[in-house]
Backbone and ligand atoms as CSV (ligand in chain L), in Angstrom:
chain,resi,resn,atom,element,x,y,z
A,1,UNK,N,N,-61.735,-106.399,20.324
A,1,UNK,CA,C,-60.604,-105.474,20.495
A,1,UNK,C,C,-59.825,-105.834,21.751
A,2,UNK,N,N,-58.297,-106.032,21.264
A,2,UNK,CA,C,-57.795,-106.323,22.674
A,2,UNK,C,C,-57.139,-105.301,23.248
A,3,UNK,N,N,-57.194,-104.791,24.513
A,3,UNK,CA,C,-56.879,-103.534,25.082
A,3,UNK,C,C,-56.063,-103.804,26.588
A,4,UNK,N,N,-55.380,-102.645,26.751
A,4,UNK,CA,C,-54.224,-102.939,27.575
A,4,UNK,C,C,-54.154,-101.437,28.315
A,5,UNK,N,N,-54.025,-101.462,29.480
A,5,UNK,CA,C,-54.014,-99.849,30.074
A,5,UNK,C,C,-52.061,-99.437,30.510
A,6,UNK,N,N,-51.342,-98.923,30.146
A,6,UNK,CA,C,-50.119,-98.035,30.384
A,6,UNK,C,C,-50.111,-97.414,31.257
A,7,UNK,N,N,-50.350,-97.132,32.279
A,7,UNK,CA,C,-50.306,-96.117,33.373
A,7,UNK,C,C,-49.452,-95.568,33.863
A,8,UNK,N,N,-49.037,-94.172,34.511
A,8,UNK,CA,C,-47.668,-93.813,35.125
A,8,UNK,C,C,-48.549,-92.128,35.486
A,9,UNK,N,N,-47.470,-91.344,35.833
A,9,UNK,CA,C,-47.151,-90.116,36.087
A,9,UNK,C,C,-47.316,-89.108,34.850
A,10,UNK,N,N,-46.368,-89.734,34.091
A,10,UNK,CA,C,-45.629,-89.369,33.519
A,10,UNK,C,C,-44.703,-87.662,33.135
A,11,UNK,N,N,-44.421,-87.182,33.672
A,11,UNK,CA,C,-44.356,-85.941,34.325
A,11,UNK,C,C,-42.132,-85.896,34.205
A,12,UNK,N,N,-42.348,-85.705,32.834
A,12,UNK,CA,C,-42.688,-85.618,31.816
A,12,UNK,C,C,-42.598,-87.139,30.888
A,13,UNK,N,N,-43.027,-87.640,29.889
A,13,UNK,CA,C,-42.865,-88.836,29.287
A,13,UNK,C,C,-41.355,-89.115,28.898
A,14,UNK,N,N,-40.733,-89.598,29.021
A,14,UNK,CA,C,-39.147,-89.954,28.624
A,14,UNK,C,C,-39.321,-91.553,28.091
A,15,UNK,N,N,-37.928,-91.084,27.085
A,15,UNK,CA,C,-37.835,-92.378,25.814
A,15,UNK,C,C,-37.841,-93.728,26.530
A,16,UNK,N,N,-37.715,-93.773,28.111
A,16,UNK,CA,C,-37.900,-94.990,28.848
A,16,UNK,C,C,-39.877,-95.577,28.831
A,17,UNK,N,N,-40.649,-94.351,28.892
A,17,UNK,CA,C,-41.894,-95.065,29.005
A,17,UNK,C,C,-42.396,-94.826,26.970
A,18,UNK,N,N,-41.811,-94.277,26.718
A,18,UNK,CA,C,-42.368,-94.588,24.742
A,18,UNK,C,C,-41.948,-96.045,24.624
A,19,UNK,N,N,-40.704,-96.409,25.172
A,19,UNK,CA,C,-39.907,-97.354,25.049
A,19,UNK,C,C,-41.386,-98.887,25.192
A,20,UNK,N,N,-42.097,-98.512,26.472
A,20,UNK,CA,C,-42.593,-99.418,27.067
A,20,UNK,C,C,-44.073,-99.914,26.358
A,21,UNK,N,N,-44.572,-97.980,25.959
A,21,UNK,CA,C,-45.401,-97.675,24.943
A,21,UNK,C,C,-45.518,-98.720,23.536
A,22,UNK,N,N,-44.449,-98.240,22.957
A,22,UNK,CA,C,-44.127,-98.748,21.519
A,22,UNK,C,C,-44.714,-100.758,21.905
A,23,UNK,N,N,-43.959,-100.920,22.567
A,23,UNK,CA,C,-44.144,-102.385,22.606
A,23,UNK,C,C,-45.217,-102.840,22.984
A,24,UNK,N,N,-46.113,-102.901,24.207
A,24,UNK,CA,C,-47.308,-102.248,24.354
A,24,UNK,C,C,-48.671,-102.381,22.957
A,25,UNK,N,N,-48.104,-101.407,22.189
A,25,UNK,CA,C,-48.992,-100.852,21.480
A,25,UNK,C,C,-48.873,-101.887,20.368
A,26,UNK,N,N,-47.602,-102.724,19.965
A,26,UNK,CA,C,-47.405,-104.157,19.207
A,26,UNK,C,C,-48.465,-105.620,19.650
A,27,UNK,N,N,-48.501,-105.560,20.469
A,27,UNK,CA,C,-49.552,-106.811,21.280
A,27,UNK,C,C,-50.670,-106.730,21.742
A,28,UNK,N,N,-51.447,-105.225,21.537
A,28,UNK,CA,C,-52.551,-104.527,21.695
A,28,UNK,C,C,-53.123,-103.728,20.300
A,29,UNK,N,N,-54.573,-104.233,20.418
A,29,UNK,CA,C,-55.086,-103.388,19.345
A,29,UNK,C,C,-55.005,-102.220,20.049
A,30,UNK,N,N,-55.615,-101.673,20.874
A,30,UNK,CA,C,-55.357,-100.381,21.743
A,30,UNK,C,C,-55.001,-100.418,23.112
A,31,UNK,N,N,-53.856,-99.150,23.194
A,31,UNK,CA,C,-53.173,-99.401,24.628
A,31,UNK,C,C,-53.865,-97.561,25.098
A,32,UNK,N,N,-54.425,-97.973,25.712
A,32,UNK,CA,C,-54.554,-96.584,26.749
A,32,UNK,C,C,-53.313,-96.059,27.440
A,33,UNK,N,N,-53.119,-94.938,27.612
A,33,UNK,CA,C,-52.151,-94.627,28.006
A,33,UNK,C,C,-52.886,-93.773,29.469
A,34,UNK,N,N,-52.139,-94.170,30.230
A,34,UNK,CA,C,-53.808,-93.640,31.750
A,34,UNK,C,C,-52.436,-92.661,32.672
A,35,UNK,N,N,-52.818,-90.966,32.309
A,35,UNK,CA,C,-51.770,-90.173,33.315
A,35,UNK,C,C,-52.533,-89.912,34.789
A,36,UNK,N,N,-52.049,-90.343,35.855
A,36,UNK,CA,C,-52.756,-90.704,37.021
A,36,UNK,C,C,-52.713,-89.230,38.055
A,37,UNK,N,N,-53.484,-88.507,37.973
A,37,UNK,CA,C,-53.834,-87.366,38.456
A,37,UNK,C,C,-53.346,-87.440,40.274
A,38,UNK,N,N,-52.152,-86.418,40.727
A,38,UNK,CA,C,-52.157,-86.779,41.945
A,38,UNK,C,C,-52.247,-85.234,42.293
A,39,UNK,N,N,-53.581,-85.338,42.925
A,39,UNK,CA,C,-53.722,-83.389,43.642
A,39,UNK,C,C,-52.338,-83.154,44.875
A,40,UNK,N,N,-52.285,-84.195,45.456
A,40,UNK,CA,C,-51.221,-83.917,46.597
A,40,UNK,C,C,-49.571,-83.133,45.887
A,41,UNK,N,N,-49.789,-83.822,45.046
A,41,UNK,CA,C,-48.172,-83.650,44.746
A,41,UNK,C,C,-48.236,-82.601,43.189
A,42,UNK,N,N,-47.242,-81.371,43.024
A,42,UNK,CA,C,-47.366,-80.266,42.181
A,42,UNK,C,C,-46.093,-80.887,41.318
A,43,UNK,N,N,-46.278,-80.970,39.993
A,43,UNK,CA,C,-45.543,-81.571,38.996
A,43,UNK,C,C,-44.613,-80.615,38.384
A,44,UNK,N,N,-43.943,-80.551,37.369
A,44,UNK,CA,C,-42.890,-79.978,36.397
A,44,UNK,C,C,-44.338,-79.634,35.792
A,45,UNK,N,N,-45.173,-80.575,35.196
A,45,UNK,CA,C,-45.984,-80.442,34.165
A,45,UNK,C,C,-47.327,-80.536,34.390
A,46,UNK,N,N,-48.678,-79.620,33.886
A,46,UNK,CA,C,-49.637,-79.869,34.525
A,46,UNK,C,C,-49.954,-81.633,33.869
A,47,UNK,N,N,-51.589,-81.835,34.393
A,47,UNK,CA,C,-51.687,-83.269,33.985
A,47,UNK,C,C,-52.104,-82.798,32.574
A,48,UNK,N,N,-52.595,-81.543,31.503
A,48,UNK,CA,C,-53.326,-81.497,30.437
A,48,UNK,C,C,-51.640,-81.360,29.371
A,49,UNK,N,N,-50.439,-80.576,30.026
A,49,UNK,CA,C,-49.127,-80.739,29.351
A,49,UNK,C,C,-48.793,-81.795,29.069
A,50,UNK,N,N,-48.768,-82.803,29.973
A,50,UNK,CA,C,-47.999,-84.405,30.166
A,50,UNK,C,C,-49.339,-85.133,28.934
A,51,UNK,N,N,-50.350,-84.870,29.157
A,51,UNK,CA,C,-51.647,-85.461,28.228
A,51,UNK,C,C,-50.990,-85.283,26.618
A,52,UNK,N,N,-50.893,-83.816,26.700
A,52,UNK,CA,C,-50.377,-83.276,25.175
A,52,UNK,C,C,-49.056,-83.961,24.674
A,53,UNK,N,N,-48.141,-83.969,26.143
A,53,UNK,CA,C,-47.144,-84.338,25.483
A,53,UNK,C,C,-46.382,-86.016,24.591
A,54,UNK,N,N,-47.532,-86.477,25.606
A,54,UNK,CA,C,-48.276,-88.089,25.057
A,54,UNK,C,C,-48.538,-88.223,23.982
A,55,UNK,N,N,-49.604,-87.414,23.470
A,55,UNK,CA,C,-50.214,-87.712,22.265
A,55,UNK,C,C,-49.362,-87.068,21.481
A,56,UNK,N,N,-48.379,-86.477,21.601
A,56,UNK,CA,C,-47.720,-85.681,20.277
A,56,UNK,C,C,-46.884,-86.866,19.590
A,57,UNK,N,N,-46.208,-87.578,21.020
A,57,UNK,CA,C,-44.764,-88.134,20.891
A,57,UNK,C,C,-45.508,-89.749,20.457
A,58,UNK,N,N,-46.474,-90.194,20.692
A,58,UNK,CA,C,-47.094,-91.560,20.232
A,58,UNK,C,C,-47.819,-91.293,19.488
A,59,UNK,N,N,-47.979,-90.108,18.696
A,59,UNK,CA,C,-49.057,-90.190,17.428
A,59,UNK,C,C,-48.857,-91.419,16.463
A,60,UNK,N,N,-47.153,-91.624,16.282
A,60,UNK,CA,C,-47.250,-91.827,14.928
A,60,UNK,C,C,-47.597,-93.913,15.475
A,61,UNK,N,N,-47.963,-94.108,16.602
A,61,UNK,CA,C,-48.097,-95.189,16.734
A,61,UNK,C,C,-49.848,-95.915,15.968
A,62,UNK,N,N,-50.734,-94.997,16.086
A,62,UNK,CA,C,-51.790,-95.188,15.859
A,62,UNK,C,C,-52.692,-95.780,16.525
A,63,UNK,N,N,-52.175,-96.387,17.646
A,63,UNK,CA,C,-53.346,-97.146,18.287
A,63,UNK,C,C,-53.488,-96.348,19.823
A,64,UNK,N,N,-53.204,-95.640,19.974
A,64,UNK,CA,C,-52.794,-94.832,21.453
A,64,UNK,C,C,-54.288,-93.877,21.836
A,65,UNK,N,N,-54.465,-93.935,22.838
A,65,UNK,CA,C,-55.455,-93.450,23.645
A,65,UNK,C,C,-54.900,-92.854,25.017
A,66,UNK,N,N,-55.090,-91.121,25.446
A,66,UNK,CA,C,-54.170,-90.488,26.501
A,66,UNK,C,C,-55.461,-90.266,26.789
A,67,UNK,N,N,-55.421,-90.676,28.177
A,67,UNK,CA,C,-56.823,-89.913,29.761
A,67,UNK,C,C,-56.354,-90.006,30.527
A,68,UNK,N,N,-56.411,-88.604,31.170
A,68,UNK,CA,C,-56.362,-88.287,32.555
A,68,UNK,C,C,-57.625,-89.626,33.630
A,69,UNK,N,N,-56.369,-89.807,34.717
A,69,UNK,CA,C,-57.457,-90.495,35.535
A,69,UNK,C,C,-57.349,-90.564,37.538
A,70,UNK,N,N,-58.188,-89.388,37.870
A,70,UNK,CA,C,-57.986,-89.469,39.569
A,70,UNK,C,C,-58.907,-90.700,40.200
A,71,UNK,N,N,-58.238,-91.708,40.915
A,71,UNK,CA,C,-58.800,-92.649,41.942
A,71,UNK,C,C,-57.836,-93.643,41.351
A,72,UNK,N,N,-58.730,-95.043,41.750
A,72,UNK,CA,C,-58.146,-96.415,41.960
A,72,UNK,C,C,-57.342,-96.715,40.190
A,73,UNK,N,N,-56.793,-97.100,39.827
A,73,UNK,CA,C,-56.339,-97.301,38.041
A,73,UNK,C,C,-57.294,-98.625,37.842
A,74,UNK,N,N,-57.699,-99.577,39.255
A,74,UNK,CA,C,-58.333,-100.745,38.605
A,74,UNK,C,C,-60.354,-100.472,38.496
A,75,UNK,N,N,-60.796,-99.256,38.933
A,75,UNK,CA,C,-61.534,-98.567,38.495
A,75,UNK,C,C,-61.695,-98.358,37.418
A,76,UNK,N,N,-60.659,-97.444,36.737
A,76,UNK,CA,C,-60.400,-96.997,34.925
A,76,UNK,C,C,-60.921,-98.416,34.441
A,77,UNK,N,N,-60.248,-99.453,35.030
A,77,UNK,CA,C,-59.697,-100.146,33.671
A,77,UNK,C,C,-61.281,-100.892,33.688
A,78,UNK,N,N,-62.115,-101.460,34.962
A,78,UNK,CA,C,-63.294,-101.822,35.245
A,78,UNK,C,C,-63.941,-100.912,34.477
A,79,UNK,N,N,-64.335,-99.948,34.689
A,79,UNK,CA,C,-64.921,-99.369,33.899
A,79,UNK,C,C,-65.559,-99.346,32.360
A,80,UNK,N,N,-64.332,-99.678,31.911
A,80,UNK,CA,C,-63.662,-99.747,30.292
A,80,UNK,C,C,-63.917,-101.519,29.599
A,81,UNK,N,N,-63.664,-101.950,30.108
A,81,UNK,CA,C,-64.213,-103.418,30.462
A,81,UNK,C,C,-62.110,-103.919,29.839
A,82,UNK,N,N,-61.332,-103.308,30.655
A,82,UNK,CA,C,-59.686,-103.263,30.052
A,82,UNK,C,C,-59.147,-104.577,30.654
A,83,UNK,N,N,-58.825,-105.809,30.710
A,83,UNK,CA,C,-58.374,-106.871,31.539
A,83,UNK,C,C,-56.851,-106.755,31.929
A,84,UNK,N,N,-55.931,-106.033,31.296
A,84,UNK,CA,C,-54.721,-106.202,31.390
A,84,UNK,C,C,-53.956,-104.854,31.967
A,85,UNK,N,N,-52.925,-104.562,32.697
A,85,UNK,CA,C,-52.010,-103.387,33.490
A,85,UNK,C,C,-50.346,-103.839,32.558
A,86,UNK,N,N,-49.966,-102.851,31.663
A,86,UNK,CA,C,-48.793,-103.265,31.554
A,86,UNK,C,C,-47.651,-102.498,32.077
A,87,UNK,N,N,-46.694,-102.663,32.743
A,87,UNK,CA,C,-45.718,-101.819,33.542
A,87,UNK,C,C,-44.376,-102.097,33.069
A,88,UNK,N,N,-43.949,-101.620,33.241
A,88,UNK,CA,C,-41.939,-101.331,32.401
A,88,UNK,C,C,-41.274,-101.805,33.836
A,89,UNK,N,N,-40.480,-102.816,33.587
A,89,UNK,CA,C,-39.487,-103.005,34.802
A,89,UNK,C,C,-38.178,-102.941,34.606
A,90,UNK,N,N,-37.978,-101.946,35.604
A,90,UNK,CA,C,-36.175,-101.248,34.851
A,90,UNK,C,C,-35.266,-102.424,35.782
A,91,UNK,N,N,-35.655,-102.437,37.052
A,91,UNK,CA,C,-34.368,-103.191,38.012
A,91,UNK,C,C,-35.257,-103.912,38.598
A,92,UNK,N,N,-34.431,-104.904,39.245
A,92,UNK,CA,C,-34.631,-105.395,40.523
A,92,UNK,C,C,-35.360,-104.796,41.783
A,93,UNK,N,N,-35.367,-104.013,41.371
A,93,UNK,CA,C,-35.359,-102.299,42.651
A,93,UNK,C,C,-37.355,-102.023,42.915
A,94,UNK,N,N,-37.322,-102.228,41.286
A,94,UNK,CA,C,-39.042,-101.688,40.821
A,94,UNK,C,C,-39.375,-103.343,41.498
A,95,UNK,N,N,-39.142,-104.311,41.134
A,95,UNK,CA,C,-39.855,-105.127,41.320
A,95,UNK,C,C,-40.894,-105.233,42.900
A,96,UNK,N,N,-39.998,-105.023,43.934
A,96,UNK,CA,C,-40.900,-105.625,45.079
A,96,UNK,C,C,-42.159,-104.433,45.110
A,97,UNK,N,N,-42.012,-103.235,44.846
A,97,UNK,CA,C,-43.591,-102.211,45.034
A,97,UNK,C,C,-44.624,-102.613,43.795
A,98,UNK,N,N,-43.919,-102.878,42.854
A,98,UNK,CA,C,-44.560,-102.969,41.229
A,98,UNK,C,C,-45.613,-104.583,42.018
A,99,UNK,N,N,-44.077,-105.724,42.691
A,99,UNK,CA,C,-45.219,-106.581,42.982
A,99,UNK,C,C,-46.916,-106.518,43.597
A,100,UNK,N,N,-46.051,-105.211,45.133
A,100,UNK,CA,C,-47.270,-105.193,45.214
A,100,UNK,C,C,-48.747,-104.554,45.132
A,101,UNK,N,N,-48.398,-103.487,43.984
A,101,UNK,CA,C,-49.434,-103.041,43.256
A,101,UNK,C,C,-50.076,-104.296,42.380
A,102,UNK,N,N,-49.676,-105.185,41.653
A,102,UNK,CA,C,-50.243,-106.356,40.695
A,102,UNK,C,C,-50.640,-106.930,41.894
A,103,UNK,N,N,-50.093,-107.431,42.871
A,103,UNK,CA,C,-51.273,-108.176,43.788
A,103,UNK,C,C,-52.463,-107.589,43.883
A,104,UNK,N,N,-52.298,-106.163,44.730
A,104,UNK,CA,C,-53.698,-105.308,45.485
A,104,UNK,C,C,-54.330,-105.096,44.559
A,105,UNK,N,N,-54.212,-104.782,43.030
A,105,UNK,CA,C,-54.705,-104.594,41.955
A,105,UNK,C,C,-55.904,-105.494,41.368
A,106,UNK,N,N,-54.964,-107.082,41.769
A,106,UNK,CA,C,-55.627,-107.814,41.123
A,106,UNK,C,C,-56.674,-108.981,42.120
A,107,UNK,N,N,-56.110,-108.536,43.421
A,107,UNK,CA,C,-57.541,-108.637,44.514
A,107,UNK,C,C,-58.082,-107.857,44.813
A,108,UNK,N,N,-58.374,-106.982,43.855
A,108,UNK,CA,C,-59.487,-105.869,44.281
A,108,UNK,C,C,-60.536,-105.910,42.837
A,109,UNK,N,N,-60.020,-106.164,41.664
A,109,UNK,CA,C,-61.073,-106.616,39.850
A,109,UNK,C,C,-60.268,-107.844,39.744
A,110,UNK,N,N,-59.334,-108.174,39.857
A,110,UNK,CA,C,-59.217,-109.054,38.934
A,110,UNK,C,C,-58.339,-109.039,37.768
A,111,UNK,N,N,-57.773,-108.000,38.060
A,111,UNK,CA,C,-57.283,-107.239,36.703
A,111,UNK,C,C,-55.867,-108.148,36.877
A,112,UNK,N,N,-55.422,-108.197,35.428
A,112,UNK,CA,C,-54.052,-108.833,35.332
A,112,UNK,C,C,-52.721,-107.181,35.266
A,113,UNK,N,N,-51.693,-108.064,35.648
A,113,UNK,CA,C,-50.311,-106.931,35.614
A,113,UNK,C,C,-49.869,-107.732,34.426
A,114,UNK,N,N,-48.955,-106.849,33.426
A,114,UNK,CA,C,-47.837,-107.982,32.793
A,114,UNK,C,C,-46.913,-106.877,32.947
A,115,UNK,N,N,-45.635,-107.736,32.749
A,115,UNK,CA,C,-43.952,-106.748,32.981
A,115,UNK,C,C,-43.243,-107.034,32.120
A,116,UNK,N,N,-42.690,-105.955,31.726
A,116,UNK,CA,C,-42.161,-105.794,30.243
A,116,UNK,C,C,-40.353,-105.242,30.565
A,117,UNK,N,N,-39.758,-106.287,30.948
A,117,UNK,CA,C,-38.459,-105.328,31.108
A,117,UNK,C,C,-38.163,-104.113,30.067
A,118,UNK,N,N,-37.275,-103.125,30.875
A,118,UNK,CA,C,-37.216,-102.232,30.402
A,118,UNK,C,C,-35.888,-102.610,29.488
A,119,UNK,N,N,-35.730,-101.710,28.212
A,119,UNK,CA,C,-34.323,-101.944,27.617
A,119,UNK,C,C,-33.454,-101.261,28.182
A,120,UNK,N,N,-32.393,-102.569,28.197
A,120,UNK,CA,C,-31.547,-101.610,28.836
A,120,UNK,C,C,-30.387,-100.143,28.931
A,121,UNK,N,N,-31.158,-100.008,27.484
A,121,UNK,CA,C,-30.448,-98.185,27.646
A,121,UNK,C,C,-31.381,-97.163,28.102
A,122,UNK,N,N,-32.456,-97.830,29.146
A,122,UNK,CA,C,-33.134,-96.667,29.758
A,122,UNK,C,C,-33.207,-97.743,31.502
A,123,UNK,N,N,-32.343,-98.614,31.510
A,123,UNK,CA,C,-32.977,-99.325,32.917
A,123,UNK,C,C,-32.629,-98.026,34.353
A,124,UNK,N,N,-31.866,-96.882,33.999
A,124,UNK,CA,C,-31.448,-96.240,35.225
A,124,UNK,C,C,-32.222,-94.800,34.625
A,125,UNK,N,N,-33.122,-94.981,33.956
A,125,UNK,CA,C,-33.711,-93.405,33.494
A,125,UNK,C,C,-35.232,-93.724,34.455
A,126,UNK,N,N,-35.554,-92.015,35.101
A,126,UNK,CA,C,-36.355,-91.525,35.498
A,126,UNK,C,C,-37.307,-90.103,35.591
A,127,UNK,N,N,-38.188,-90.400,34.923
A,127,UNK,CA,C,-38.393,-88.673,35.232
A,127,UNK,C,C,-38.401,-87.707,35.860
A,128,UNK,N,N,-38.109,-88.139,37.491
A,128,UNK,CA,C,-37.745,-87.393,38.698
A,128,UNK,C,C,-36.338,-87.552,38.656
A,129,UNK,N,N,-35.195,-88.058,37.831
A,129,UNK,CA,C,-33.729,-87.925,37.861
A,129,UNK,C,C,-33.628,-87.316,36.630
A,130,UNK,N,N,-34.437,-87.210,35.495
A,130,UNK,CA,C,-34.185,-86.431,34.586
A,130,UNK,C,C,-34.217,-84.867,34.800
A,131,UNK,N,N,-35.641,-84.735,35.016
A,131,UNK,CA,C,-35.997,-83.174,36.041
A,131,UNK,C,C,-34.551,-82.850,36.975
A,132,UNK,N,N,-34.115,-83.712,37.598
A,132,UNK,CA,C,-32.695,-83.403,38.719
A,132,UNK,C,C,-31.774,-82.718,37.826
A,133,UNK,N,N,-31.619,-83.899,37.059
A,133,UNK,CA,C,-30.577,-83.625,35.744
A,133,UNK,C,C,-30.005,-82.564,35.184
A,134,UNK,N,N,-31.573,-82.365,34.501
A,134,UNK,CA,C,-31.331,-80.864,33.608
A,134,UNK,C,C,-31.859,-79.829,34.311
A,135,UNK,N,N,-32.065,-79.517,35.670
A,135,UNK,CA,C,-32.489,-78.385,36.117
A,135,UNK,C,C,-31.111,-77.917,36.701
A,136,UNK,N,N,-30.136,-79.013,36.932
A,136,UNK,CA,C,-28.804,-78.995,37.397
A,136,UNK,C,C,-27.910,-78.561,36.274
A,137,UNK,N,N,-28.444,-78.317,35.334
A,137,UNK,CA,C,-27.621,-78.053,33.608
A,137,UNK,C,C,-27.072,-79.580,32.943
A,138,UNK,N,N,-27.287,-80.300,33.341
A,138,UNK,CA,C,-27.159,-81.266,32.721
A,138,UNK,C,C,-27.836,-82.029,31.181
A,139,UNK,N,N,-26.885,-82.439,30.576
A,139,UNK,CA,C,-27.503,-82.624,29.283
A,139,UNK,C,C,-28.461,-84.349,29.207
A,140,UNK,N,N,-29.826,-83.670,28.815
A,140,UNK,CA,C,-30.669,-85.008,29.055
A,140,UNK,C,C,-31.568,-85.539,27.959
A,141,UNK,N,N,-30.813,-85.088,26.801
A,141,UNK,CA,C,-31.494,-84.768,25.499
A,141,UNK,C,C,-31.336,-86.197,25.048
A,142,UNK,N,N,-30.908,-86.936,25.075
A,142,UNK,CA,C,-30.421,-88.574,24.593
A,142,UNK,C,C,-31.452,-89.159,25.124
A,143,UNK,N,N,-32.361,-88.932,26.206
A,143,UNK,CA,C,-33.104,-89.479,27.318
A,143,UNK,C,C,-34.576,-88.955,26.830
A,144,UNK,N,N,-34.768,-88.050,26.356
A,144,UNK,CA,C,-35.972,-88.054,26.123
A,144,UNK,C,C,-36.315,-87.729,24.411
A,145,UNK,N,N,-37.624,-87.466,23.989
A,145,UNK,CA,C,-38.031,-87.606,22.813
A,145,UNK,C,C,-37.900,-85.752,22.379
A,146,UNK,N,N,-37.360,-85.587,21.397
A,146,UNK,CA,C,-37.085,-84.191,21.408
A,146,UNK,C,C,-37.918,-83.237,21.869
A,147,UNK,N,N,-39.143,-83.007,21.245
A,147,UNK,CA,C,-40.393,-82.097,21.629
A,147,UNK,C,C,-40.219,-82.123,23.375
A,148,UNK,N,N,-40.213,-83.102,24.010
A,148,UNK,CA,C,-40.359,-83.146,25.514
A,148,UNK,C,C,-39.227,-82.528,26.003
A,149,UNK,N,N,-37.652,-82.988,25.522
A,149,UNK,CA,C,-36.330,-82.015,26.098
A,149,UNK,C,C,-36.903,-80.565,25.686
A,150,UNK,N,N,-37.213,-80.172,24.877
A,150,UNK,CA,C,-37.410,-78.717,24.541
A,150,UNK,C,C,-38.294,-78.290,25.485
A,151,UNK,N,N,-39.691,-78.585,25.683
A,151,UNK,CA,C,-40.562,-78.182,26.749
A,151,UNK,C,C,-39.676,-78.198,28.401
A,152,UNK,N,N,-39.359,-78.965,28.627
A,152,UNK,CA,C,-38.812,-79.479,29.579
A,152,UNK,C,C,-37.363,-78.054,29.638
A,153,UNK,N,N,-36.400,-78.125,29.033
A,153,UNK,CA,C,-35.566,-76.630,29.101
A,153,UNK,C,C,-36.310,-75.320,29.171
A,154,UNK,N,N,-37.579,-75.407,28.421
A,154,UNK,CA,C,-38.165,-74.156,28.685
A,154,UNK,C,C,-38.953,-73.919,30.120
A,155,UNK,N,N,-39.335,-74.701,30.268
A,155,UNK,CA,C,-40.579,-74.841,31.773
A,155,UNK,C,C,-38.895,-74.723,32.770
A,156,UNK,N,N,-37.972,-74.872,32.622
A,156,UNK,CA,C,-36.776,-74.826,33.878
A,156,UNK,C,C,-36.255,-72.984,33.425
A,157,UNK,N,N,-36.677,-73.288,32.293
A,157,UNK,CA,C,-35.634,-71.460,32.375
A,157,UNK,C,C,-36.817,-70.640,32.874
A,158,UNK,N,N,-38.463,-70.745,32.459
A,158,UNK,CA,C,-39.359,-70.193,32.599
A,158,UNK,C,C,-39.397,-69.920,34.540
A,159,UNK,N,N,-38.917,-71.003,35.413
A,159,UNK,CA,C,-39.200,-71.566,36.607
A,159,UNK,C,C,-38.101,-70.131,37.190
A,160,UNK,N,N,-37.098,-70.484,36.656
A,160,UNK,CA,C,-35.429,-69.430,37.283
A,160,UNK,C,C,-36.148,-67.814,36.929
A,161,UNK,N,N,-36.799,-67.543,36.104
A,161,UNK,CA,C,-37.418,-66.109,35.978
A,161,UNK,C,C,-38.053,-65.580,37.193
L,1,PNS,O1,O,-45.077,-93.282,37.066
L,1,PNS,P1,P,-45.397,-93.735,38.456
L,1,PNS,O2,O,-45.557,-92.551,39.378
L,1,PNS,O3,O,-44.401,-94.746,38.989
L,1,PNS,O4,O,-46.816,-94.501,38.381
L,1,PNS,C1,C,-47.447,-95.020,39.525
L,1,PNS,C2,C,-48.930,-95.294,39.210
L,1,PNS,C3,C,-49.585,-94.010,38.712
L,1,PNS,C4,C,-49.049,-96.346,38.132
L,1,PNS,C5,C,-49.638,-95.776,40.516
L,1,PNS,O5,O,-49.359,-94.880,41.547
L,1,PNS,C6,C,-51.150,-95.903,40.334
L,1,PNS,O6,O,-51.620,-96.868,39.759
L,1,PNS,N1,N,-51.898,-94.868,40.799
L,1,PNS,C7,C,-53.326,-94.801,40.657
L,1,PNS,C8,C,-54.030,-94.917,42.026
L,1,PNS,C9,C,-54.149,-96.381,42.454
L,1,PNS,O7,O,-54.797,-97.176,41.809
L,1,PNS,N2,N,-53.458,-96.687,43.559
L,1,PNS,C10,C,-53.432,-98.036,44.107
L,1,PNS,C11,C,-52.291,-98.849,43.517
L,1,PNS,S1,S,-52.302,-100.505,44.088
């Protein structure tokens, strides 16, 4: 089985990381999808929402696997016996931190990075500019996968109560 770990936030998932998903999940018998638990920082979405909202929106892929995961990601993937990190590269911009996570990553297991440019009708989408977006009334429905815009309008009107 060849396996591949996805990792992010994702807080909330937008059609930029399905985007990264979908392809991903073409060159992998199974792609884990790994939502990286950060206690410091309080999200739009808990980590068990963003979990759900994963598996709803990549069901119909079939090969998808969603876990929560707090510590190192090259831990997870050691663990799992996973050799590969695949990451979405939108700009120029991602590249120099993205580099040096695939370095520290991969002198610490061994683990490989691969980079998957992003397409470019999501290279300027983010889920911390989407959240900006539509909490600002802005329409961000083109940007994400429907089920998620809907949660996402409700958790902002729920927030203004
Ligand atoms: O969606 P994000 O927030 O850009 O994803 C960043 C993420 C979660 C992939 C990165 O912060 C990560 O791998 N976190 C897990 C903890 C870890 O291994 N940190 C060391 C990275 S070299």
């Amino acid at each position: 089985m060849r396996r591949a770990v996805c990792p992010g936030s994702f807080d909330p998932i937008t059609n930029g990381h399905l985007d990264i998903i979908e392809r991903a999940s073409k060159l992998y018998d199974v792609v884990h999808v790994v939502v990286a638990v950060n206690h410091n920082k309080q999200g739009m979405f808990s980590t068990e929402e963003r979990i759900a909202l994963i598996e709803e929106t990549t069901a119909h892929l079939g090969n998808i696997e969603v876990e929560p995961h707090s510590g190192l990601l090259v831990d997870y993937c050691k663990q799992r016996g996973i050799p590969a990190i695949i990451k979405g590269l939108r700009a120029v911009s991602d590249f120099d931190y993205e580099l040096q996570m695939a370095q520290m990553n991969h002198g610490l297991t061994g683990v490989e990075t691969l980079f998957v440019p992003t397409s470019p009708t999501y290279s300027f989408l983010s889920s911390s500019l989407v959240k900006e977006v539509a909490t600002l009334g802005g329409d961000v429905s083109h940007l994400l996968p429907g089920l998620v815009h809907r949660r996402l309008v409700e958790r902002i009107a729920e927030r203004r109560k």
